[in-house]
C-alpha positions as CSV (number, residue, x, y, z in Angstrom):
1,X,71.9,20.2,-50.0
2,X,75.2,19.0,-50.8
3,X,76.7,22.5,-50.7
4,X,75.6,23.0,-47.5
5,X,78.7,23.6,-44.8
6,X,79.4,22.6,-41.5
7,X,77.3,25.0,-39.2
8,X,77.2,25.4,-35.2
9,X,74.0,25.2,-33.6
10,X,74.0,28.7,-31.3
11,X,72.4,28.0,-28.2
12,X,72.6,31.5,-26.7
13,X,70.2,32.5,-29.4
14,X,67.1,30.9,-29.1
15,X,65.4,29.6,-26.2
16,X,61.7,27.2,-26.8
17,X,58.6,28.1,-25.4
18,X,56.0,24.8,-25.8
19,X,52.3,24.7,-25.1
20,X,49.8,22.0,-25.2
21,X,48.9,23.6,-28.8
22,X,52.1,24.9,-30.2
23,X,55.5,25.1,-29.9
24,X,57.1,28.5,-30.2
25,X,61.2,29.5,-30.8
26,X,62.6,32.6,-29.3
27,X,64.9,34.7,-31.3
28,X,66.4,35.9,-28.3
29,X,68.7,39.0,-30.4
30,X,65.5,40.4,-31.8
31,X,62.6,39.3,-28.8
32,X,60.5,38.0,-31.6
33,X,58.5,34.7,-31.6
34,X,58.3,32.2,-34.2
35,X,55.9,29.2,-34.0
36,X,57.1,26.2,-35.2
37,X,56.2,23.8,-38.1
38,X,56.4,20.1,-38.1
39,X,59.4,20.3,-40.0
40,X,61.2,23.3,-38.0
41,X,60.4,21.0,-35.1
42,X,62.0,17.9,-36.6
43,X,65.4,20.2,-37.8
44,X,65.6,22.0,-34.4
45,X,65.5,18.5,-32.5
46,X,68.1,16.8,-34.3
47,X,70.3,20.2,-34.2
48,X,70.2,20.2,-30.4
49,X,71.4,16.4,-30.3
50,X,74.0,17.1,-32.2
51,X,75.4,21.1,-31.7
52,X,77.3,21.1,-34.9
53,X,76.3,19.6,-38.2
54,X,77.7,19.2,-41.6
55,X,75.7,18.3,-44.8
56,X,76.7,14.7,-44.7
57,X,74.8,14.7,-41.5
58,X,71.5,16.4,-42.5
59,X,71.4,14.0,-46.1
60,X,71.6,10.8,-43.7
61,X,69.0,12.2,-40.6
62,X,66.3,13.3,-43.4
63,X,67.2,11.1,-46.1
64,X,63.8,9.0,-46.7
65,X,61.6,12.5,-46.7
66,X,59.3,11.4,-43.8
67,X,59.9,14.7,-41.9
68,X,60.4,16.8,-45.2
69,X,61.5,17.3,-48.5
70,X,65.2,18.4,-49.3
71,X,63.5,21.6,-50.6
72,X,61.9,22.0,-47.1
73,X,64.5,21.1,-45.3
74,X,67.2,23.4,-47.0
75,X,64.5,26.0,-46.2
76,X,64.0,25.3,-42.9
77,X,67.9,25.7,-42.2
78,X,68.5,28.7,-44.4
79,X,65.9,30.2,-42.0
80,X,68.2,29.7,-38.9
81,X,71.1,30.9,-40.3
82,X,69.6,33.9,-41.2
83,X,68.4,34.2,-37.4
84,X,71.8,32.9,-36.7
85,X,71.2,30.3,-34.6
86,X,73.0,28.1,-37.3
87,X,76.4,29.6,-37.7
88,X,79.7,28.9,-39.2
89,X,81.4,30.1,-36.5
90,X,81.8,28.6,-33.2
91,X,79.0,30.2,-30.7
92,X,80.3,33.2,-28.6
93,X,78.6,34.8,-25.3
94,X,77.3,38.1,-26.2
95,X,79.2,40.8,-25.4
96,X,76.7,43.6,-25.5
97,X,77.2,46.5,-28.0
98,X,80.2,48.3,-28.3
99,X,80.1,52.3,-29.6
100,X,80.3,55.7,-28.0
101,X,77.3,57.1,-26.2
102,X,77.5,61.3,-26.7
103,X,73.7,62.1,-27.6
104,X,71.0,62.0,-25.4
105,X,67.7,62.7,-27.4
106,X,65.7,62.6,-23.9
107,X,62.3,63.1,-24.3
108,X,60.9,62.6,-20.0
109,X,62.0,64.8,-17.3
110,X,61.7,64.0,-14.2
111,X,60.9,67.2,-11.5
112,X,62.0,66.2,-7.8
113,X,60.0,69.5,-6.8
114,X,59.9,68.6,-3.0
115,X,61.8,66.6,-0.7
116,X,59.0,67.1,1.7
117,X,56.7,64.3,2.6
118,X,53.6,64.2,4.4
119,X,54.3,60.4,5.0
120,X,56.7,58.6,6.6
121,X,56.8,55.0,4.5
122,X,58.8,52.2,6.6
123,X,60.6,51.5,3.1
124,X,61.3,54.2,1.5
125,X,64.4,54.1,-0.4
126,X,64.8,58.5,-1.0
127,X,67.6,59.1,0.6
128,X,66.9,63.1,0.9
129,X,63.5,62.7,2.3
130,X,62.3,65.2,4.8
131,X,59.5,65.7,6.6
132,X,57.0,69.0,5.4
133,X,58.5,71.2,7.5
134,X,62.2,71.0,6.3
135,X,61.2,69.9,2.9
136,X,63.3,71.7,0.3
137,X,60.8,72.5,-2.7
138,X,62.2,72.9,-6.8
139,X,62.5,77.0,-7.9
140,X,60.7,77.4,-10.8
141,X,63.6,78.8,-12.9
142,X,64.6,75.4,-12.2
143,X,61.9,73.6,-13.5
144,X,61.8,76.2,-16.3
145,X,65.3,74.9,-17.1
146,X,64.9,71.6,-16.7
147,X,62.1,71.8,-19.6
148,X,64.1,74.0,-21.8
149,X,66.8,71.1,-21.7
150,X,64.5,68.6,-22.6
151,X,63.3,70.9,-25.6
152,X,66.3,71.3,-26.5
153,X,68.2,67.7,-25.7
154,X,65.2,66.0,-27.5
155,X,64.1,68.3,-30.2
156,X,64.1,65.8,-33.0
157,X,61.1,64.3,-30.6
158,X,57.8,65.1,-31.7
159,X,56.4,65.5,-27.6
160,X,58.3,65.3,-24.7
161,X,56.5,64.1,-20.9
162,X,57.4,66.4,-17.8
163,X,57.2,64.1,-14.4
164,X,56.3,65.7,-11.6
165,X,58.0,63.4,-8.5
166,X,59.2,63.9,-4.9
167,X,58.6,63.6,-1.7
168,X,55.0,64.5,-2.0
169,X,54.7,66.0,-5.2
170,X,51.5,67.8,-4.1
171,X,53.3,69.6,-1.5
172,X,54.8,71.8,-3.9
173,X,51.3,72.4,-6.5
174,X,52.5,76.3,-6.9
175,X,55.4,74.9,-9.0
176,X,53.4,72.2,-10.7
177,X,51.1,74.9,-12.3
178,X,53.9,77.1,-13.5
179,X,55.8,74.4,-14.8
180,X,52.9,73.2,-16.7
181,X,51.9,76.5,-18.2
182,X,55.2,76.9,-19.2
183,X,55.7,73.8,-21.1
184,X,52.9,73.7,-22.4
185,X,53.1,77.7,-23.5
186,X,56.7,76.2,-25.0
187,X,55.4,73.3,-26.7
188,X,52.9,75.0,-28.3
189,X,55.2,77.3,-29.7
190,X,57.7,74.3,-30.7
191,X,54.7,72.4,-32.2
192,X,55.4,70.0,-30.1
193,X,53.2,67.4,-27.5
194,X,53.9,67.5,-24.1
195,X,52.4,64.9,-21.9
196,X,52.1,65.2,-17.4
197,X,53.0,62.4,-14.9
198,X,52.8,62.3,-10.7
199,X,52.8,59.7,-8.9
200,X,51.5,60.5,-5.9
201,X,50.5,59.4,-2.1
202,X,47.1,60.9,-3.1
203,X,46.3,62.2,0.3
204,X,46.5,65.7,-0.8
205,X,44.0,65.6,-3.3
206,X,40.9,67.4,-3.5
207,X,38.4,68.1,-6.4
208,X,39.8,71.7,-7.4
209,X,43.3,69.7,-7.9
210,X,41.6,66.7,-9.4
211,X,39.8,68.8,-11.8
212,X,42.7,70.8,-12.7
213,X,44.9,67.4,-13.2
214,X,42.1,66.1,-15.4
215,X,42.1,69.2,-17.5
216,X,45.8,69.0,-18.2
217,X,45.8,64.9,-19.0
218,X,47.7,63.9,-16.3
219,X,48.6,60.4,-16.2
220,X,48.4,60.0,-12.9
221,X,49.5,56.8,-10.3
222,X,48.8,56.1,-6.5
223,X,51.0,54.9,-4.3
224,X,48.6,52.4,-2.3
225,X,49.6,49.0,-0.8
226,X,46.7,47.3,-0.4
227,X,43.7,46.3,2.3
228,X,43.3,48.4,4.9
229,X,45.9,46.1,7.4
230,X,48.9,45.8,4.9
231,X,48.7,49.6,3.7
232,X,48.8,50.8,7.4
233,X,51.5,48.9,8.4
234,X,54.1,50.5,5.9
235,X,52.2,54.0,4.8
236,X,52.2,55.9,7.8
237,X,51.7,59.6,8.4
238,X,54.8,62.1,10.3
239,X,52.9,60.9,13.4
240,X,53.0,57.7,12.6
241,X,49.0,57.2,11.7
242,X,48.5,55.1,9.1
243,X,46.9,56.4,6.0
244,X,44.9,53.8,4.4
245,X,41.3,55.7,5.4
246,X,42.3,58.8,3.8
247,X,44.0,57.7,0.8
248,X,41.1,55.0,-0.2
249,X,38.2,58.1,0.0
250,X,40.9,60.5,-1.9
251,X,41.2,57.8,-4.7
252,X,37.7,56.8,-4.6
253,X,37.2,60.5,-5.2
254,X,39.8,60.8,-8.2
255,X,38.4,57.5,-9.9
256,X,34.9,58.9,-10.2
257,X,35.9,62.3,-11.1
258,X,39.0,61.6,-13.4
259,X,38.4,61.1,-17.0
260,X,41.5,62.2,-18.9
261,X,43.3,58.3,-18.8
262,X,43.3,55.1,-16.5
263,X,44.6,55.7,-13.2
264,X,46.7,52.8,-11.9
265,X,47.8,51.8,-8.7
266,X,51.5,50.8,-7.9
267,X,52.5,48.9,-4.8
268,X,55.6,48.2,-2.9
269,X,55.7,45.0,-1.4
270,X,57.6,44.6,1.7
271,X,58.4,41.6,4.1
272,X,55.4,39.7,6.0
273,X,53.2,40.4,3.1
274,X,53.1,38.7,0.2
275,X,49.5,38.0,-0.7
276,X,49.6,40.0,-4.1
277,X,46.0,38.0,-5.3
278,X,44.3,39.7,-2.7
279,X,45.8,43.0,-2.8
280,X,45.3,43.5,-6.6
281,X,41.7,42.1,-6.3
282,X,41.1,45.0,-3.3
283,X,42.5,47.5,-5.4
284,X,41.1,46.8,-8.7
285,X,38.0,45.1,-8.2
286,X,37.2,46.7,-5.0
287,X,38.7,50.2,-5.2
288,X,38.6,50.5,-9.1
289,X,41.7,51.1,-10.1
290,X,42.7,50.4,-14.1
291,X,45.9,49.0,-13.8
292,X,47.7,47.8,-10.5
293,X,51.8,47.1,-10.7
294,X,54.0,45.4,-8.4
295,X,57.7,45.9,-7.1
296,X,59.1,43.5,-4.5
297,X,61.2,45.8,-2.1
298,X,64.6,43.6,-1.9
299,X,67.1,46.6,-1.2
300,X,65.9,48.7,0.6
301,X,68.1,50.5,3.0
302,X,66.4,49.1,6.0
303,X,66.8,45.5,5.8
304,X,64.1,44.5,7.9
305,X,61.5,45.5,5.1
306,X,63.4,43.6,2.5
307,X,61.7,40.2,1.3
308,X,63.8,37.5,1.6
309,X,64.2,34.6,-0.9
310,X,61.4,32.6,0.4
311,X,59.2,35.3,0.3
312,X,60.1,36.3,-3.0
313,X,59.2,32.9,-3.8
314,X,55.5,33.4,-2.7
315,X,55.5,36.5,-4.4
316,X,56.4,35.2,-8.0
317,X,54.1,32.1,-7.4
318,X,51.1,34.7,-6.6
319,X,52.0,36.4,-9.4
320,X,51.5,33.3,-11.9
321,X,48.5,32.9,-10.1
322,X,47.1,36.5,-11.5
323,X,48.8,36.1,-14.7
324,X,46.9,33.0,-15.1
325,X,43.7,34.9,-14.4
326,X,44.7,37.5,-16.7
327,X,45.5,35.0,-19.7
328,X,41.5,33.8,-19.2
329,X,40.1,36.9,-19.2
330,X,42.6,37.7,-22.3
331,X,41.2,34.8,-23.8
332,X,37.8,36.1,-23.5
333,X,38.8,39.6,-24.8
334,X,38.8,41.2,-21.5
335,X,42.1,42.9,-19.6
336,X,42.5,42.5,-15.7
337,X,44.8,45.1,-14.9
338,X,47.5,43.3,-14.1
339,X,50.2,45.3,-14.9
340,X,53.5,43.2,-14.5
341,X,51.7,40.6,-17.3
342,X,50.2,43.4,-19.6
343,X,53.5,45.2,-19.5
344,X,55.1,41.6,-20.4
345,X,52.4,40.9,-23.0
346,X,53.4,44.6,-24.6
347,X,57.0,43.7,-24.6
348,X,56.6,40.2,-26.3
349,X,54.1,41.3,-29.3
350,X,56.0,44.6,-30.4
351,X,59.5,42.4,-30.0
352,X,61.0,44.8,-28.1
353,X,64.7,44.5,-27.7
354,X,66.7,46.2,-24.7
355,X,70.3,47.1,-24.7
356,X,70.0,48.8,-21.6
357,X,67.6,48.3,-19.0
358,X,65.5,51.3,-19.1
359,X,65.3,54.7,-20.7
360,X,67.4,56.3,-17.6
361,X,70.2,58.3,-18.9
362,X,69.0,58.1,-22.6
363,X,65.7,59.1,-22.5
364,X,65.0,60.0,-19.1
365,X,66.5,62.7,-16.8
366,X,65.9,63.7,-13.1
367,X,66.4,67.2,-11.7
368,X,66.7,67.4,-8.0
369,X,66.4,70.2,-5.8
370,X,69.8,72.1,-6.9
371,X,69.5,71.2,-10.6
372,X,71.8,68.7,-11.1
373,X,71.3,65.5,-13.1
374,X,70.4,62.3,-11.9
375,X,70.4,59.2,-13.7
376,X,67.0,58.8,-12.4
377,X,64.5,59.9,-9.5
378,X,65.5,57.2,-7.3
379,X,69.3,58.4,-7.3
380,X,68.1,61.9,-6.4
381,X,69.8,62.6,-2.8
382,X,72.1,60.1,-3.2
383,X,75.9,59.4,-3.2
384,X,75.5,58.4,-6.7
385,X,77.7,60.3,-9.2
386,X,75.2,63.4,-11.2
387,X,75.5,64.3,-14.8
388,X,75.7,68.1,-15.1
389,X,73.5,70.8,-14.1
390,X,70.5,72.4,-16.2
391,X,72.3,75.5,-15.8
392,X,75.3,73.8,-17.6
393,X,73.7,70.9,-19.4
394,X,74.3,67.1,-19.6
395,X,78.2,66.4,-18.5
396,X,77.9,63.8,-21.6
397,X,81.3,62.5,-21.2
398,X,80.9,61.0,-18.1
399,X,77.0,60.2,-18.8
400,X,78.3,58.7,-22.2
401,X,80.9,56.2,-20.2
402,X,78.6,55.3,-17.6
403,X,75.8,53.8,-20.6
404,X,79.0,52.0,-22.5
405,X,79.4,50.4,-18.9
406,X,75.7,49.6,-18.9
407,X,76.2,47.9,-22.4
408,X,79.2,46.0,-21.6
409,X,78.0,42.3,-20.8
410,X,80.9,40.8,-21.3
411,X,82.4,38.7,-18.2
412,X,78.6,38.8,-16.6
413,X,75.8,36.4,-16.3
414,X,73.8,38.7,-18.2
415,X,76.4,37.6,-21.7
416,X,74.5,33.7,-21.7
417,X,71.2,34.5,-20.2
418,X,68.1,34.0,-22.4
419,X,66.3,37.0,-21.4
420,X,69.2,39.4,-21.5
421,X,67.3,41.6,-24.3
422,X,64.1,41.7,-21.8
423,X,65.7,42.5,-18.9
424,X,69.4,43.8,-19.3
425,X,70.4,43.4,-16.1
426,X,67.7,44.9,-14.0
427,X,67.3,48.5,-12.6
428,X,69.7,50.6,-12.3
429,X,68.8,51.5,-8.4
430,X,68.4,48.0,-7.5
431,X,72.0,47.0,-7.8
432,X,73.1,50.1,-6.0
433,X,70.9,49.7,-3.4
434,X,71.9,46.2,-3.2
435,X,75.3,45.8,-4.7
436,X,76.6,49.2,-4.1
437,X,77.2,49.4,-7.8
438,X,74.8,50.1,-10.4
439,X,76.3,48.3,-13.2
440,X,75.9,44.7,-11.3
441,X,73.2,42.9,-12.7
442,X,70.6,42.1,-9.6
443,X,71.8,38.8,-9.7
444,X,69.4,38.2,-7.1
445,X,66.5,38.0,-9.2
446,X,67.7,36.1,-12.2
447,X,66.2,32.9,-11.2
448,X,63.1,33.9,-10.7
449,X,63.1,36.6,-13.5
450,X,63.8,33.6,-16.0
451,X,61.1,31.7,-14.9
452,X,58.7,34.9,-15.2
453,X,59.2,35.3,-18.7
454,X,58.8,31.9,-19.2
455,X,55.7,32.2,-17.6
456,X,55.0,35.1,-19.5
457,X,56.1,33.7,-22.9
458,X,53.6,30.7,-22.5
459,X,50.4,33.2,-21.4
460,X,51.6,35.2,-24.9
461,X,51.2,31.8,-26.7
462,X,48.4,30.7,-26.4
463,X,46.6,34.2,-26.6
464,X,47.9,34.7,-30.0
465,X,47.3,31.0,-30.7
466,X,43.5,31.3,-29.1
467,X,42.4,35.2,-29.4
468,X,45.1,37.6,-31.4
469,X,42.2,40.3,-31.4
470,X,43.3,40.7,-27.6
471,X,46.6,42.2,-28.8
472,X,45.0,44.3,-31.0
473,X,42.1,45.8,-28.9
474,X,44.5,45.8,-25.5
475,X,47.8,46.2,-26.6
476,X,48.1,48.2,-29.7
477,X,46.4,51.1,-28.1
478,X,48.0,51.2,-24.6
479,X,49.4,54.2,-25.3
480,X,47.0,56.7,-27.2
């Protein structure tokens, strides 16, 4: 222990999660978990009274080999160097990663194949919506394209997922069915997988479509707010009928006839209505959904819609409300369908790490009605910049210097923040919407975001501490 240098405790590289039962570090570089020991306790206690530490220091604190041996301590702090939260060099924000972006190895399109839509949602954020009648519907040399590029773009991938989005994605079923044959005829020749997504108003369906949906493996998502009284407020017809009547017999319909995958539902929350216990517990236990996922709308281009800070409050504290009921049916080996927390518990026990904030751009394209390439399907019909044509391909250039932006963390919150590898920034959409400018982290979130995955990191604990077969039977198989 003698030779041991002077070392700076990093603080912007672990963060501690503590339960009754255990006490848990955050390596927050990789988004891996490490519980801790007595003695990595003891050593990680004295390090954060003091923030930098020489050898002299660590002889005289655990001199008398109550809290550990030399051998245990020497071990203990070889351990955080190596996850370099002990380091010779003074601690530094993290800058993101710095390299040149020019492949794209995309394995999801994303098919805008109507901007028609039977509905006309208070909150929609699709800025080249339209209603039926002046909907502009996808070519299918278009779509044909549009798979070719993925094929092509992604060909070290061993299947590739075609998204079928809109508008009303149903509106346009003609192209739906060639498209599918077609990738399908292609993948096959390619020996390669090809997987289906919609998600989908569902008031379009009938059996012949359900049927031919199932037969293809659609994974397949409703757009559905809730009870009866929150649905029909927001999800209204053209007319202005609401829609909750038709869409919970259409669903009811698909749930007993589907049998390709889980359906789940996804639900926009909006201002006035922040009651997510109830809604999920209509939709799943009442309705039957699999899964149900929530996104607060907060930028949406009608303000009035928007939840404000105080709401967003309710929201987040309904939602540790449901993650608590998920974490004791977890804890009996049972999964509530709660997607935000499953999603959360998927992150946390694969360690995944996130650069960027989502696949958009790198492994996701959208095609809109022309073509062109958006960064994702909520930029399609908007002002934002595209990224070449499927005629032409990706412009990778200017794709390429728009994801080095996206990496860049340097001068922003995001450089210091403890869940910057579980979050990186937020969505894309989110800080146009709200910021006018993708590449601002939604700053308006942050807060609350933080305390979420704290939340989330303490549910994680003391699963794995009570029942790890959860993670196993629930979370290893999510997607097969």
């Amino acid at each position: 222990m003698n030779h041991f240098p002077a070392l700076y405790l990093n603080t912007y590289n672990f963060h501690e999660v503590k339960t009754p039962d255990r006490s848990t570090l955050f390596h927050i570089p990789t988004s891996a978990m490490f519980r801790l020991d007595r003695i990595g306790r003891a050593v990680l206690d004295y390090l954060k009274e003091k923030n930098v530490v020489s050898a002299h220091d660590i002889e005289n604190e655990f001199h008398d080999g109550s809290r550990g041996t030399p051998e245990e301590i020497s071990a203990v702090l070889s351990d955080f160097q190596d996850l370099a939260i002990l380091s010779p060099d003074e601690p530094k924000p993290d800058a993101g990663m710095k390299f040149l972006i020019r492949d794209f190895p995309i394995n999801t399109i994303v098919l805008n194949v109507n901007t028609g839509c039977n509905l006309s949602c208070t909150y929609c954020y699709k800025e080249d919506l339209a209603v039926p009648s002046k909907g502009e519907k996808m070519q299918f040399e278009t779509a044909k394209k549009s798979i070719d590029l993925v094929l092509a773009e992604g060909a070290q991938n061993e299947r590739i997922n075609v998204v079928f989005f809109g508008g009303e994605p149903l509106t346009n079923m003609r192209l739906i069915k060639q498209a599918v044959q077609y990738a399908e005829e292609r993948c096959a020749e390619l020996g390669k997988r090809v997987d289906f997504t919609m998600t989908t108003n569902a008031t379009l369906l009938t059996e012949e479509i359900v049927d031919y949906l199932d037969e293809h493996h659609f994974g397949i998502s409703i757009s559905m707010d809730g009870p009866e009284a929150v649905h029909d407020r927001r999800r209204k017809t053209v007319g202005g009928t609401g829609t909750y009547t038709t869409v919970a017999k259409k669903a009811r319909m698909l749930l007993e006839r589907y049998r390709s995958r889980a359906v789940g539902a996804r639900v926009t929350l909006t201002a006035g209505y922040t009651d997510v216990v109830a809604i999920h517990h209509h939709l799943k236990n009442e309705l039957g959904f699999a899964e149900v996922g929530f996104a607060p709308a907060t930028s949406g281009p009608i303000s009035t819609f928007n939840l404000d800070a105080t709401e967003l409050r309710a929201v987040f504290d309904n939602m540790r409300t449901l993650g608590l009921e998920y974490r004791d049916a977890a804890l009996e080996g049972k999964n509530t369908g709660f997607s935000n927390m499953h999603q959360m518990m998927s992150d946390l026990y694969e360690g995944r790490r996130k650069a960027l904030p989502c696949g958009a751009g790198i492994g996701l394209l959208a095609v809109d009605k022309k073509g062109d390439l958006n960064l994702c399907h909520r930029f399609t019909g908007s002002e934002m910049p595209t990224f070449g044509n499927v005629q032409q391909g990706i412009d990778k250039a200017a794709l390429g210097t728009f994801l080095e932006g996206a990496l860049d963390r340097s001068g922003k919150g995001c450089s210091t923040c403890r869940i910057r590898n579980l979050c990186a920034g937020g969505c894309y959409h989110e800080s146009y919407a709200h910021f006018s400018d993708p590449l601002s982290p939604t700053y308006h979130y942050c807060d609350l975001m933080r305390e979420w995955v704290d939340f989330g990191m303490e549910i994680y604990n003391e699963i794995i501490g009570k029942n790890p077969r959860f993670f196993g039977d629930h979370i290893a198989t999510r997607s097969h």
